[in-house]
Every structure is written in structure tokens, then in C-alpha cells.
Backbone as a printed PyTorch tensor [residue, N CA C, xyz], in Angstrom:
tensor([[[  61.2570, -160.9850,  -95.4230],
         [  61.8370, -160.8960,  -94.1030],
         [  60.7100, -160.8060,  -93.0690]],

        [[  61.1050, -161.6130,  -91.7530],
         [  59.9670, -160.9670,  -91.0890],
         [  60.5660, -160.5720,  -89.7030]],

        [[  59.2010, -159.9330,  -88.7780],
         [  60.0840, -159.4550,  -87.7430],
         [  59.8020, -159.9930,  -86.4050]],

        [[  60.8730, -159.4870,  -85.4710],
         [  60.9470, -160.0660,  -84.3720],
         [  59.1930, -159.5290,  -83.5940]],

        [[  58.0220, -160.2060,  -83.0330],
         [  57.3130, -159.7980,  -81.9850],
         [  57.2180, -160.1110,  -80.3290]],

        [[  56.8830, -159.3400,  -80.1350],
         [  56.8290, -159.5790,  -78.2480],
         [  56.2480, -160.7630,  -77.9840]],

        [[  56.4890, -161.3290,  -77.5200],
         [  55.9750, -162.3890,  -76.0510],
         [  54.3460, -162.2590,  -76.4150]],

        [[  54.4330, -160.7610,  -75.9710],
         [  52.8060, -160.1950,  -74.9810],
         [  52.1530, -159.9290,  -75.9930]],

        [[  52.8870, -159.6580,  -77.2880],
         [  51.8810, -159.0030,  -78.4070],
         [  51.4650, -160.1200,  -79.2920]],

        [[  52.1420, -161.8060,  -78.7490],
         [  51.2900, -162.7700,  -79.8340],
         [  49.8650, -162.9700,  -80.0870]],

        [[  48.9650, -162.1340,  -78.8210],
         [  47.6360, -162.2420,  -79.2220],
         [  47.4300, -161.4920,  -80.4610]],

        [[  48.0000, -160.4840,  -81.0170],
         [  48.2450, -159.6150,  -81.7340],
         [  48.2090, -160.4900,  -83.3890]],

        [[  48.5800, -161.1360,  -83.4460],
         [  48.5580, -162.3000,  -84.4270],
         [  47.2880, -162.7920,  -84.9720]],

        [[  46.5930, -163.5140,  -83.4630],
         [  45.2060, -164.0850,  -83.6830],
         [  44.5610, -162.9220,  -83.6620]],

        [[  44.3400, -161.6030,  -83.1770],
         [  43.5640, -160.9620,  -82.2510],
         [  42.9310, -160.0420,  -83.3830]],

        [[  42.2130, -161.0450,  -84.5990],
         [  41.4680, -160.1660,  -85.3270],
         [  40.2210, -160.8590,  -85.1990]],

        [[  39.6930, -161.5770,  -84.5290],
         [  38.5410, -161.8670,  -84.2990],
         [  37.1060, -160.7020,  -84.0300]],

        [[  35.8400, -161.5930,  -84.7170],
         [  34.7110, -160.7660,  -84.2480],
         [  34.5960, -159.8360,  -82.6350]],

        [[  34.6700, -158.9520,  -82.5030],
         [  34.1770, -158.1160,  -80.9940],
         [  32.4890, -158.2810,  -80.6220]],

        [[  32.3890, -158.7300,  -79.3180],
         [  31.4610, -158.8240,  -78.6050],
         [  30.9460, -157.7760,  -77.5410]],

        [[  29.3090, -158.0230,  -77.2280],
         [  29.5770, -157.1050,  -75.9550],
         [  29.1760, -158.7760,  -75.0240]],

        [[  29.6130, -158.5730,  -73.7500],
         [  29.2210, -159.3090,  -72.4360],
         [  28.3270, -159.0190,  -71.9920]],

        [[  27.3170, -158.9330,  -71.4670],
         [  26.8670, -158.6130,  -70.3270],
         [  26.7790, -159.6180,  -69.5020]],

        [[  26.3780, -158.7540,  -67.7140],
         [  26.6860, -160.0940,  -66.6720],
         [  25.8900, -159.0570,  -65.3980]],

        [[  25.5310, -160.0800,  -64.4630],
         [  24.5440, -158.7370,  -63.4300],
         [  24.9380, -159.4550,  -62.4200]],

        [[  24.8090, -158.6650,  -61.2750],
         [  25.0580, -159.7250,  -59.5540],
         [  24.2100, -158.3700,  -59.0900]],

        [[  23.3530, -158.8860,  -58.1890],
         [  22.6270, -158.0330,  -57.1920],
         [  22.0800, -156.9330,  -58.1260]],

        [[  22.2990, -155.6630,  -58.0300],
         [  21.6370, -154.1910,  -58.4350],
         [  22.4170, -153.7900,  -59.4390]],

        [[  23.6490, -154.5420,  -59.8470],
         [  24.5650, -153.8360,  -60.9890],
         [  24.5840, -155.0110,  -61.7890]],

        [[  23.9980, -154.2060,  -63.3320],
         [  24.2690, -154.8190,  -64.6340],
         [  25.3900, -154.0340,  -65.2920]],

        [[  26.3580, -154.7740,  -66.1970],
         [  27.5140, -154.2900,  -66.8490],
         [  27.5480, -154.7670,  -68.2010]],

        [[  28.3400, -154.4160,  -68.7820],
         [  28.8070, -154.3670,  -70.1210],
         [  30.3520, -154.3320,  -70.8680]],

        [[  30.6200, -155.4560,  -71.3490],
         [  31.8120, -155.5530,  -71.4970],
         [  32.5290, -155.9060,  -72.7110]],

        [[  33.1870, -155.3760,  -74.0390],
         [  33.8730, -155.4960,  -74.9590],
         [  35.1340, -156.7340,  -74.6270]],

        [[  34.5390, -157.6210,  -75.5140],
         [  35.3030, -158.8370,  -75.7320],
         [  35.6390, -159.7400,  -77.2640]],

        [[  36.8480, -159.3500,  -77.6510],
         [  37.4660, -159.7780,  -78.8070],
         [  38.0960, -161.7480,  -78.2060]],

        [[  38.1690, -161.6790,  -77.0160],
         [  38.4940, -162.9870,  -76.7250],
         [  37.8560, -164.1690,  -76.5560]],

        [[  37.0410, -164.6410,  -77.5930],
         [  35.9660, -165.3960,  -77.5860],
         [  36.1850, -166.9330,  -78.1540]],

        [[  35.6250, -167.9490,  -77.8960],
         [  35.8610, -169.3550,  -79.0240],
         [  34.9130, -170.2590,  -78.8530]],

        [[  34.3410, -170.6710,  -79.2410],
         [  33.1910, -172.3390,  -79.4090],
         [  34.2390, -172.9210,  -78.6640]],

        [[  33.5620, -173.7090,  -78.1650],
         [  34.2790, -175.1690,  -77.3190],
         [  33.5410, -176.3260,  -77.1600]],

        [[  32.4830, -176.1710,  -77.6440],
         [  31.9580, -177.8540,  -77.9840],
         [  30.5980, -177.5460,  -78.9200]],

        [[  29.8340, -178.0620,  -79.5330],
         [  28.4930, -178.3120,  -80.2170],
         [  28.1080, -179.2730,  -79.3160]],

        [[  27.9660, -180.5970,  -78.3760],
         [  27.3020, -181.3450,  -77.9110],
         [  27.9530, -181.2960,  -76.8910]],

        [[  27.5770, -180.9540,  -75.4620],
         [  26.6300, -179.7050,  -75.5680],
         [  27.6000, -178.3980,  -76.1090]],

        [[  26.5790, -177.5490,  -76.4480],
         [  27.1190, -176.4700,  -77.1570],
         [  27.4030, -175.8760,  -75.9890]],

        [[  28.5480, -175.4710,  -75.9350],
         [  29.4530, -174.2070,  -75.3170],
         [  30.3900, -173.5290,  -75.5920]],

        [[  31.0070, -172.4870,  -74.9810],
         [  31.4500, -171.6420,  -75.6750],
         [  32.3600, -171.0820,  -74.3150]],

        [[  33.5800, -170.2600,  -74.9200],
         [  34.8000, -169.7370,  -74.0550],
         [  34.9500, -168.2680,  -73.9810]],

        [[  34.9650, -167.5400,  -72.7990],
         [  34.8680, -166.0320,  -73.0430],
         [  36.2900, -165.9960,  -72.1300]],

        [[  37.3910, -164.9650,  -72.5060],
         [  38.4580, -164.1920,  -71.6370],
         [  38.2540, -162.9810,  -70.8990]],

        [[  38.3760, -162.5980,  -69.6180],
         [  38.0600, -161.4880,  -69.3390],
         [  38.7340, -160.9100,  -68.3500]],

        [[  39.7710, -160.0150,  -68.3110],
         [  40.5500, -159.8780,  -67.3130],
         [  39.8480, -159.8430,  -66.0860]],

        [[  40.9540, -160.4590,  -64.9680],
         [  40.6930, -160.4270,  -63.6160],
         [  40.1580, -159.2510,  -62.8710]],

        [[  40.6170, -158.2240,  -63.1600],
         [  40.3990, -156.9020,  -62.5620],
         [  38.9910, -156.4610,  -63.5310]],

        [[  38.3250, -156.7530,  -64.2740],
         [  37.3700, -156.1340,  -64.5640],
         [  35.7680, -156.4450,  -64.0210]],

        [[  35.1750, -155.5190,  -63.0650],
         [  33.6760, -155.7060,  -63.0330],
         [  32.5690, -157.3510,  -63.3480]],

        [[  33.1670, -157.5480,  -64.6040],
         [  31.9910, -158.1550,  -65.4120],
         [  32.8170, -159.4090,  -65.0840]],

        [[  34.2210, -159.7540,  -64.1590],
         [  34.6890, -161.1780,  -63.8270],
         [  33.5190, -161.4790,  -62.9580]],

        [[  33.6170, -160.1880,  -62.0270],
         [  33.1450, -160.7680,  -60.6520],
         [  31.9160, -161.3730,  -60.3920]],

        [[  30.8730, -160.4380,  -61.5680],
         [  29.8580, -160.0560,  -61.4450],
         [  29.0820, -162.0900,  -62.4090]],

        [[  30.1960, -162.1610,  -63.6410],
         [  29.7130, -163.5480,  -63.7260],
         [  30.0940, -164.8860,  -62.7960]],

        [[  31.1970, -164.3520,  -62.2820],
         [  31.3780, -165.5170,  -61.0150],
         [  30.8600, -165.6580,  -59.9310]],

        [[  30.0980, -164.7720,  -59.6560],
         [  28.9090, -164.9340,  -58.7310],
         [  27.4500, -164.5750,  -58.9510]],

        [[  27.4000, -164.4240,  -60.3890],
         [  26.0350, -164.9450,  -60.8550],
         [  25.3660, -166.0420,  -61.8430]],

        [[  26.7020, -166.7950,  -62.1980],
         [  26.9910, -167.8510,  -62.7680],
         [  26.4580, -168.0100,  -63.8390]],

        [[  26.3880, -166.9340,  -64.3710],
         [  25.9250, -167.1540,  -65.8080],
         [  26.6250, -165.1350,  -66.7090]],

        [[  26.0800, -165.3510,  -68.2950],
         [  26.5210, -164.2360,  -69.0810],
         [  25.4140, -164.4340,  -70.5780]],

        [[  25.6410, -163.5180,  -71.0050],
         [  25.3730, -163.1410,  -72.3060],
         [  26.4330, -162.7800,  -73.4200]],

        [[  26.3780, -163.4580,  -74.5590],
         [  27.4840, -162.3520,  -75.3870],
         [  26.3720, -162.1740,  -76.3950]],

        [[  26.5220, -160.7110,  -76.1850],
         [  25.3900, -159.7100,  -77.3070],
         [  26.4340, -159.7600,  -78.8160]],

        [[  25.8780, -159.6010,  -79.7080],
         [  26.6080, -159.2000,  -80.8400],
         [  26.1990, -157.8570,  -81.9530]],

        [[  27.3310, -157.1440,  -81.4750],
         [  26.9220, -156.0010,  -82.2270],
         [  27.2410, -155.7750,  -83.7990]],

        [[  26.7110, -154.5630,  -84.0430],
         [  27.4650, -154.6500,  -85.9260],
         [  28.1040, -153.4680,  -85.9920]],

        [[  28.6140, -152.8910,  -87.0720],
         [  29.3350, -151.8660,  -86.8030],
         [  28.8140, -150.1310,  -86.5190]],

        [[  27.2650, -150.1100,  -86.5710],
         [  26.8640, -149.2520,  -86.3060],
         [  26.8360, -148.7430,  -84.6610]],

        [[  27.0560, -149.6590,  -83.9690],
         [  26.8730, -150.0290,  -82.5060],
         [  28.5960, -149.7490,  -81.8070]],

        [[  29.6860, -149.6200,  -83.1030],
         [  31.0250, -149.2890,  -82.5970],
         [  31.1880, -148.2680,  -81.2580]],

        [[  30.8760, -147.2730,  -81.7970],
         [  30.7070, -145.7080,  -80.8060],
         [  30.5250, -146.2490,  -79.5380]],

        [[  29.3360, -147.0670,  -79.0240],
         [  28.7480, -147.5180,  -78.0430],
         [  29.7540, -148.7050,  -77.4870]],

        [[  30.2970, -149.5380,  -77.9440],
         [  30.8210, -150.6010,  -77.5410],
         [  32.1730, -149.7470,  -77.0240]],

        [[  32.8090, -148.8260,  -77.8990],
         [  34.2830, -148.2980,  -77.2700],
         [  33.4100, -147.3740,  -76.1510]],

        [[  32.3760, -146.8460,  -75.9370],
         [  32.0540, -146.3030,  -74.4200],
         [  31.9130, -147.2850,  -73.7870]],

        [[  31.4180, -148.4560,  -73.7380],
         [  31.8260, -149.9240,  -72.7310],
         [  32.8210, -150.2540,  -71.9850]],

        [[  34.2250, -150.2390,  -73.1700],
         [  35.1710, -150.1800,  -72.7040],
         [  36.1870, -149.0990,  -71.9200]],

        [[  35.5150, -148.2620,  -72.1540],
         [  35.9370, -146.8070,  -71.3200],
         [  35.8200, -146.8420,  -70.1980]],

        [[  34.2750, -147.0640,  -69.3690],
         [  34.1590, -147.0130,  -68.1340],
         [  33.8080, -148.0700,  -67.5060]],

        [[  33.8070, -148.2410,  -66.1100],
         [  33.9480, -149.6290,  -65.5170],
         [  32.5040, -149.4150,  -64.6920]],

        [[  32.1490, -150.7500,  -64.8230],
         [  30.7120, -150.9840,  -64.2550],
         [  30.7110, -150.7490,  -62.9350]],

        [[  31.3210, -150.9410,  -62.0900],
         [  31.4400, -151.0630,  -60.7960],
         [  31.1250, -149.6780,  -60.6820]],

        [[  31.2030, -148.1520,  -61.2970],
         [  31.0430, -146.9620,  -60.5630],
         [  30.2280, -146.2560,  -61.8790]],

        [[  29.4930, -146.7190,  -62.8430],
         [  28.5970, -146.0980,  -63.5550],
         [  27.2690, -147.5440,  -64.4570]],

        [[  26.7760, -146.7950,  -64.7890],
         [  25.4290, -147.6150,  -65.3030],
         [  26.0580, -147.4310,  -66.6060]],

        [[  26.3040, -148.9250,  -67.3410],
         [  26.9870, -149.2690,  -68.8100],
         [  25.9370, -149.0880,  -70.0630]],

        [[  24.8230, -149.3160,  -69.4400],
         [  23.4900, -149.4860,  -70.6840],
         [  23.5090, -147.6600,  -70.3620]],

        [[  22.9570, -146.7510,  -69.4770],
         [  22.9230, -145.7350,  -69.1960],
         [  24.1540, -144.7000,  -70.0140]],

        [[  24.9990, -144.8790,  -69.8820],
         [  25.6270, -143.9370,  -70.6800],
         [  26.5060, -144.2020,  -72.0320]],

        [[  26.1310, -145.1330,  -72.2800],
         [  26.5990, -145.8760,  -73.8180],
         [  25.3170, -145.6830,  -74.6240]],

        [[  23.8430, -145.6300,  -73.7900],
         [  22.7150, -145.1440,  -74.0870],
         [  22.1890, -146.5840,  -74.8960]],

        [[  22.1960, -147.1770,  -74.7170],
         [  21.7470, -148.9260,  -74.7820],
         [  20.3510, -149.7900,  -74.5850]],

        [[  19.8520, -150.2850,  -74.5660],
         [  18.6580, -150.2680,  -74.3470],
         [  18.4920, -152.6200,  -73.6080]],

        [[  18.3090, -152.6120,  -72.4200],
         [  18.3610, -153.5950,  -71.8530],
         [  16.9040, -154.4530,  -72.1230]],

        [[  16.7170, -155.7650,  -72.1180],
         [  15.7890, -155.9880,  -72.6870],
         [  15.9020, -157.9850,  -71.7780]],

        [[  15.0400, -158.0220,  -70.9900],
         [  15.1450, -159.4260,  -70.3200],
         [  15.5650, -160.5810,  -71.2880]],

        [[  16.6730, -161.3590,  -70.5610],
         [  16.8060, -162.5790,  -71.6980],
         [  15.5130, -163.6280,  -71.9260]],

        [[  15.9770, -164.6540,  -72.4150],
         [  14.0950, -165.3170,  -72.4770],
         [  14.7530, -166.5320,  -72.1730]],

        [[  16.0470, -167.2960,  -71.5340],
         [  15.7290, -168.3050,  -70.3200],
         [  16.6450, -167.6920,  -69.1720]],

        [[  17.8910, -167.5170,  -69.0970],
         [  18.8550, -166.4910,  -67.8270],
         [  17.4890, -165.3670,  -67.2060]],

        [[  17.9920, -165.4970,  -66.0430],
         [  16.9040, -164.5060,  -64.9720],
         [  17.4550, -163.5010,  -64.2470]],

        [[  18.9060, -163.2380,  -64.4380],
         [  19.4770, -162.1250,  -63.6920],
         [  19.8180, -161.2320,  -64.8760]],

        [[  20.9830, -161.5410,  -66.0210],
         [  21.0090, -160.8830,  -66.6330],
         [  20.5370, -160.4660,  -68.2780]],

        [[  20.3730, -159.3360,  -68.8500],
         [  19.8810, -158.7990,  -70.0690],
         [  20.1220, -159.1420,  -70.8470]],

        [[  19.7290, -158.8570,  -71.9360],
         [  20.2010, -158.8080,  -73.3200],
         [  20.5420, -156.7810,  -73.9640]],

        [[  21.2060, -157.3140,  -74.7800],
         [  21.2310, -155.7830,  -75.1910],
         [  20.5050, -155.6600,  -76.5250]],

        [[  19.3050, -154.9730,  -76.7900],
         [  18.2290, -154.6360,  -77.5610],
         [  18.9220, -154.4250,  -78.7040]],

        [[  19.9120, -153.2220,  -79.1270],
         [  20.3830, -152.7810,  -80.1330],
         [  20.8690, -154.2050,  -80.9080]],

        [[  21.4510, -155.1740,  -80.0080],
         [  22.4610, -155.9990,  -80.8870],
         [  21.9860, -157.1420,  -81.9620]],

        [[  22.4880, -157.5080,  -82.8760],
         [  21.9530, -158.5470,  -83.5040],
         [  21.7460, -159.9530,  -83.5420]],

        [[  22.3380, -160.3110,  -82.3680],
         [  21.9590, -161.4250,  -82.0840],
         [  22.5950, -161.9490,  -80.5450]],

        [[  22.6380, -162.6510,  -79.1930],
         [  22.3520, -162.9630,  -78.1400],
         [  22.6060, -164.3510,  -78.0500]],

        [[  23.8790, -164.9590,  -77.3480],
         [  24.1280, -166.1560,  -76.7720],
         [  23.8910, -166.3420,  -75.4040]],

        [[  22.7560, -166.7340,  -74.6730],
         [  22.7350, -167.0040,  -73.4750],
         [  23.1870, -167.9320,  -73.1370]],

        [[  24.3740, -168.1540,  -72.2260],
         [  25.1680, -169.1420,  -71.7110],
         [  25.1580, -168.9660,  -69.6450]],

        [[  25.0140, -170.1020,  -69.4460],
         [  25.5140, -170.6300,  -68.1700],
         [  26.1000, -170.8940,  -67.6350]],

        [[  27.1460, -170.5570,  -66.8460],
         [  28.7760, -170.9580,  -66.5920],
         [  28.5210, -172.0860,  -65.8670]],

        [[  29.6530, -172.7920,  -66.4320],
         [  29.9770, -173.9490,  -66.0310],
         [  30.9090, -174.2080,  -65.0820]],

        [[  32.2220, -173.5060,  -65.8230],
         [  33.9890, -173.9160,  -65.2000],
         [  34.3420, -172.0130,  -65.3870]],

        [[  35.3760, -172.1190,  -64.8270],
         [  36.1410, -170.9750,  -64.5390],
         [  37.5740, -171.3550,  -64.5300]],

        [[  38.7040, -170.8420,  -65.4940],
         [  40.1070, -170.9340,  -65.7190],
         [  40.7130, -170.2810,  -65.2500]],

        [[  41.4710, -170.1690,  -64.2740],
         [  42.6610, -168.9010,  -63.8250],
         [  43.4270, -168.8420,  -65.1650]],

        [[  44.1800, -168.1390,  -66.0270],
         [  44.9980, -167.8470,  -67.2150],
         [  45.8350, -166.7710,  -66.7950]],

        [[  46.9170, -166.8650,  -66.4050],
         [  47.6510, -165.4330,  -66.0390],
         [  47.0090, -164.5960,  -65.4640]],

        [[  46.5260, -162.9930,  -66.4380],
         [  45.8550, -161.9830,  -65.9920],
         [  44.3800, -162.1480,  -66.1150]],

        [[  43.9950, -163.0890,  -66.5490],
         [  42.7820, -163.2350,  -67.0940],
         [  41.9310, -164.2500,  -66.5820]],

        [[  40.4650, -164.3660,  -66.4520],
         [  39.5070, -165.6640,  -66.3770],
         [  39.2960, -166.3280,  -67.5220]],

        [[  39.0530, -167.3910,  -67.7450],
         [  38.4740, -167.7560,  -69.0320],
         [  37.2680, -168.7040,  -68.6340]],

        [[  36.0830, -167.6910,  -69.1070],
         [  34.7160, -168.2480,  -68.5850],
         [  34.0090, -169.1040,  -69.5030]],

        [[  33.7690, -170.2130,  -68.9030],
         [  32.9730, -171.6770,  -69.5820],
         [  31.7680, -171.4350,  -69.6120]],

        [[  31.1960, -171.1480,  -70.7840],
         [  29.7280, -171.3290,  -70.4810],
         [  28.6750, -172.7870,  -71.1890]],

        [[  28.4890, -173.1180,  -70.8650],
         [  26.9620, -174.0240,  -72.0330],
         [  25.8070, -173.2180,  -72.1470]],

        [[  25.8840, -173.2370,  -73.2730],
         [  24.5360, -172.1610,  -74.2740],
         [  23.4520, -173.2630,  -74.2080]],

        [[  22.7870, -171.7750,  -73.0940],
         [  21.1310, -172.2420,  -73.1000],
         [  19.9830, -171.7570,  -73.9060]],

        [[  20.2140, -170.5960,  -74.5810],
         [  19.7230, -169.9430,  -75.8750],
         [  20.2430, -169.2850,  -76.5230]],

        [[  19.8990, -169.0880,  -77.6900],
         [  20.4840, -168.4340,  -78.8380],
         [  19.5720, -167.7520,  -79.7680]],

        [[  19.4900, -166.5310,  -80.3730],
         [  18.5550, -165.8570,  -80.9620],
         [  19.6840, -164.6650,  -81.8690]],

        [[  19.2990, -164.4380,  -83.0780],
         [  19.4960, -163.5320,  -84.3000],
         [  18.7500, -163.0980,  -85.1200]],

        [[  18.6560, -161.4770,  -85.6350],
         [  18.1920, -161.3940,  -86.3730],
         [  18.0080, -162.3480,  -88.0140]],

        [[  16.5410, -162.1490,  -87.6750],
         [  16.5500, -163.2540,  -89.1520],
         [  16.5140, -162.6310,  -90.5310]],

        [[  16.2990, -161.0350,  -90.3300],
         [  17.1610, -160.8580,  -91.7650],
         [  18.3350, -160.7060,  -91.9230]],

        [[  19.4870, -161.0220,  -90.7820],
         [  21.0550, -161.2050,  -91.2420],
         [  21.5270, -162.1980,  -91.2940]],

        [[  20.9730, -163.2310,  -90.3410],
         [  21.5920, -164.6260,  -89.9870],
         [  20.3430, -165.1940,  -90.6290]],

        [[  21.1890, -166.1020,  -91.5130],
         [  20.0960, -166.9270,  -92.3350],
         [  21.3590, -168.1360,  -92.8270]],

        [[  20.6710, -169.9830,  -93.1770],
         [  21.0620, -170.7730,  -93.6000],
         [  22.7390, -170.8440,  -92.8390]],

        [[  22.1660, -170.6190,  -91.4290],
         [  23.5930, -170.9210,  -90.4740],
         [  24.5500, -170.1310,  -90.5990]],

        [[  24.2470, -168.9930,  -91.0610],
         [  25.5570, -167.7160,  -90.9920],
         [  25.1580, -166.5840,  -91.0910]],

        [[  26.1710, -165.2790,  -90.4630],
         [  25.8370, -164.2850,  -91.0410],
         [  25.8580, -163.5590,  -92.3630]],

        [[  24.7280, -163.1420,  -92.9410],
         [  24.7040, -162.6200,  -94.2910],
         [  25.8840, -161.2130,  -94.3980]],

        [[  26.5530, -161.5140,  -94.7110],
         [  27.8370, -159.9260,  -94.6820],
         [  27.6920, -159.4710,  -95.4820]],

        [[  26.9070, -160.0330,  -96.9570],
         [  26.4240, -158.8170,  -97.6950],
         [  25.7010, -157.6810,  -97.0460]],

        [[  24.6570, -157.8070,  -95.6670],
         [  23.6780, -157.2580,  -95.4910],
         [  24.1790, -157.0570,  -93.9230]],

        [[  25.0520, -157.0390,  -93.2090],
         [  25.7240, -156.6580,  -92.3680],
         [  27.0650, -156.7950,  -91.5160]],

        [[  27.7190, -155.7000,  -91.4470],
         [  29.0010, -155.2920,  -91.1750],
         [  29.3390, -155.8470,  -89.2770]],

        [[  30.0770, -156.4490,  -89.4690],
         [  30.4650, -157.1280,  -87.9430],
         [  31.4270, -156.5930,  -87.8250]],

        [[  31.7180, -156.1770,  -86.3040],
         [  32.9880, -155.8280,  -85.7810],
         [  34.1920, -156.2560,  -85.7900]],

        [[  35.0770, -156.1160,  -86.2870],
         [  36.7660, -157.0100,  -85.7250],
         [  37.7960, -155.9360,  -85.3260]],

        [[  38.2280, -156.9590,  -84.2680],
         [  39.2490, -156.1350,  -83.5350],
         [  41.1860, -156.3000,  -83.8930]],

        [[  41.4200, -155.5950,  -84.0310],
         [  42.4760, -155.3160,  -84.3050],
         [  44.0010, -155.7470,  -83.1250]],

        [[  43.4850, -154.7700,  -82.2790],
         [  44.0960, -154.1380,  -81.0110],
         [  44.0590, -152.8690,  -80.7790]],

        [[  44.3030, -152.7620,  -79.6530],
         [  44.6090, -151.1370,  -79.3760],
         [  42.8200, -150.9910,  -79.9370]],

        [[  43.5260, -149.4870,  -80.1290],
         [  42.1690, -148.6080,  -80.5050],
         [  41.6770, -149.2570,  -82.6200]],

        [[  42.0960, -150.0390,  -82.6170],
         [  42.1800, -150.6780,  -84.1790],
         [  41.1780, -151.7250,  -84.7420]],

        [[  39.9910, -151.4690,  -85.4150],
         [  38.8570, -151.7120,  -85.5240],
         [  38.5330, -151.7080,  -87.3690]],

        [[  38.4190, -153.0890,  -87.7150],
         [  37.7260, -153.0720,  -88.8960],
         [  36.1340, -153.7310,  -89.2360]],

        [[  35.8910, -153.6690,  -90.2880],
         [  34.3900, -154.2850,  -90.8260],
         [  34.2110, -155.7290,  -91.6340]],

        [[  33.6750, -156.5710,  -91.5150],
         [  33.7160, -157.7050,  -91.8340],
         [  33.3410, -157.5600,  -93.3250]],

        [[  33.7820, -158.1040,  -94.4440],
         [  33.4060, -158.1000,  -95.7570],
         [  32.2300, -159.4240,  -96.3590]],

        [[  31.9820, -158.8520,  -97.5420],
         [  30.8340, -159.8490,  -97.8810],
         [  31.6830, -161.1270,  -97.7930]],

        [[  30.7890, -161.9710,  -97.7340],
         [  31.1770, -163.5160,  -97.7470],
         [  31.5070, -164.0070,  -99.3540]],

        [[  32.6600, -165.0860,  -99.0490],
         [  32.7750, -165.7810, -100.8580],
         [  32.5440, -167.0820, -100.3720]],

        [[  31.7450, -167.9210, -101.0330],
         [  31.5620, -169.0200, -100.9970],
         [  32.7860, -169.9480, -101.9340]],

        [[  33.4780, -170.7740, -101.7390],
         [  33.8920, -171.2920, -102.0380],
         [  33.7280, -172.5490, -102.6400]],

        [[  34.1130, -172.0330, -104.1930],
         [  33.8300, -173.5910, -104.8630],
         [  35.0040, -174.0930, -106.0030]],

        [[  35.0680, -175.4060, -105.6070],
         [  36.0030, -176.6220, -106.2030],
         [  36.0420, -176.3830, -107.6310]]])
């Protein structure tokens, strides 16, 4: 049998994807932002799709600095990422009390990278989507960098580290080792 779900809760379905952090800077404020709403959108050129509600800080802050980062954390970095989502950039320092450590990207010139994380998509916005409550920010990836003892031969090693997935709500699991699949 199965059961009836909401409308609103079909993200709820997909919405076990890897969790990200954002970052994004305009003027004197850098932010930080927990994002399960993520997708590739092309390899030639490579780009990539971020969701981010309208009302949050880190819209504004990439729509008028036209560019972002998505940091990637592992699960040791959880604690820190749910203080991300707690407080809003606009009235506290996100690296500052998540206790984070900011670190210049190496081609983007406004905003960071986040030191702790394991690996760093620097993207450039392109397009911008109105979506209901939400933006959905276009970027083309202008660099990319991972640790090279997790990410190796085009993936992450999950024997050797635990990635975030989001659930919903407050609902958070760990990515398992990888099975290779064979015929």
C-alpha cells in the first residue's frame, strides 16, 4: 500500500541528496549557506544548478556578486553546517561563529572557500530562475579542487569518507562505501 503525500513535501522524495555549504560575498559580508538543492547541468561547458530561497542572505549576496562557491563538507563538519543554517548572514559573521576557517578561492575574487571542506566548486553565475519561493542559480564552473586522498579516479572514495545527505527537516545521514558494479 502506499500513501497519500503533500504537494509541498514531493521534494521529500528526491530530497536525499549530498548537502553543501554555499558561500557568496557582496561588499563587507561573506555568508554561508546549507544547500541540499543542487544538480550538474551541463559538462561542456561545465555548469551546475544551486536552489536558494528568495528570502535568504546568500540570494542577494550572489546576485549581485555574480558569482558562488559550493564547499563540500563530510560528516565531521555536520555540527558546523546546521550552525549555518541557524543564523542568517545578514546580522552575524557565518565563518565566525560556526568557527570555520575562510581561505581565498584561486580564480573568483570576492568570495572564499571554506578551508575545513573537502573539496570547492568555483562557479560564475550565469542565469538566474525565479521558481516559486526560490532562485535557482546558474553557474559555469571556473574551478574545481578536492582532496586527493578522497577524490581519486573521478569519485569520491566512501570507503575513506563520509558525505553528508539530507533527509529533511532536522534528518541527516552518512554516505556508505561505494559498490562497484559488475555484469
Amino acid at each position: 500500500m502506499k500513501i497519500k503525500v503533500s504537494n509541498e513535501k514531493a521534494t521529500r522524495l528526491l530530497n536525499c541528496g549530498m548537502t553543501v555549504l554555499v558561500t557568496a560575498a557582496y561588499k563587507d559580508k561573506i555568508t554561508i549557506t546549507p544547500c541540499a538543492w543542487h544538480m550538474p547541468l551541463s559538462r561542456k561547458p561545465s555548469s551546475l544548478g544551486i536552489a536558494l530561497a528568495k528570502t535568504h542572505f546568500s540570494s542577494e549576496a550572489i546576485q549581485k556578486s555574480r558569482e558562488f562557491i559550493v564547499n563540500i563538507p563530510d560528516w565531521t563538519l555536520l555540527d558546523k553546517l546546521l550552525v549555518c543554517g541557524s543564523v542568517s548572514g545578514r546580522e552575524s559573521d557565518k565563518f565566525k561563529t560556526a568557527q570555520l576557517t575562510q581561505k581565498p578561492a584561486v580564480v573568483l575574487t570576492k568570495t572564499p572557500v571554506i578551508e575545513e571542506c573537502i573539496g570547492h566548486i568555483e562557479c560564475s553565475l550565469f542565469d538566474v530562475k525565479e521558481v516559486g519561493d526560490h532562485f535557482l542559480f546558474l553557474g559555469e564552473v571556473v574551478y574545481v579542487q578536492a582532496d586527493e586522498r578522497l577524490f581519486a579516479n573521478d569519485f569520491w572514495n566512501t570507503d575513506k569518507v563520509d558525505l553528508i545527505f539530507h533527509l529533511g527537516s532536522k534528518f541527516f545521514f552518512k554516505s556508505s562505501p561505494y559498490t562497484e558494479y559488475k555484469k
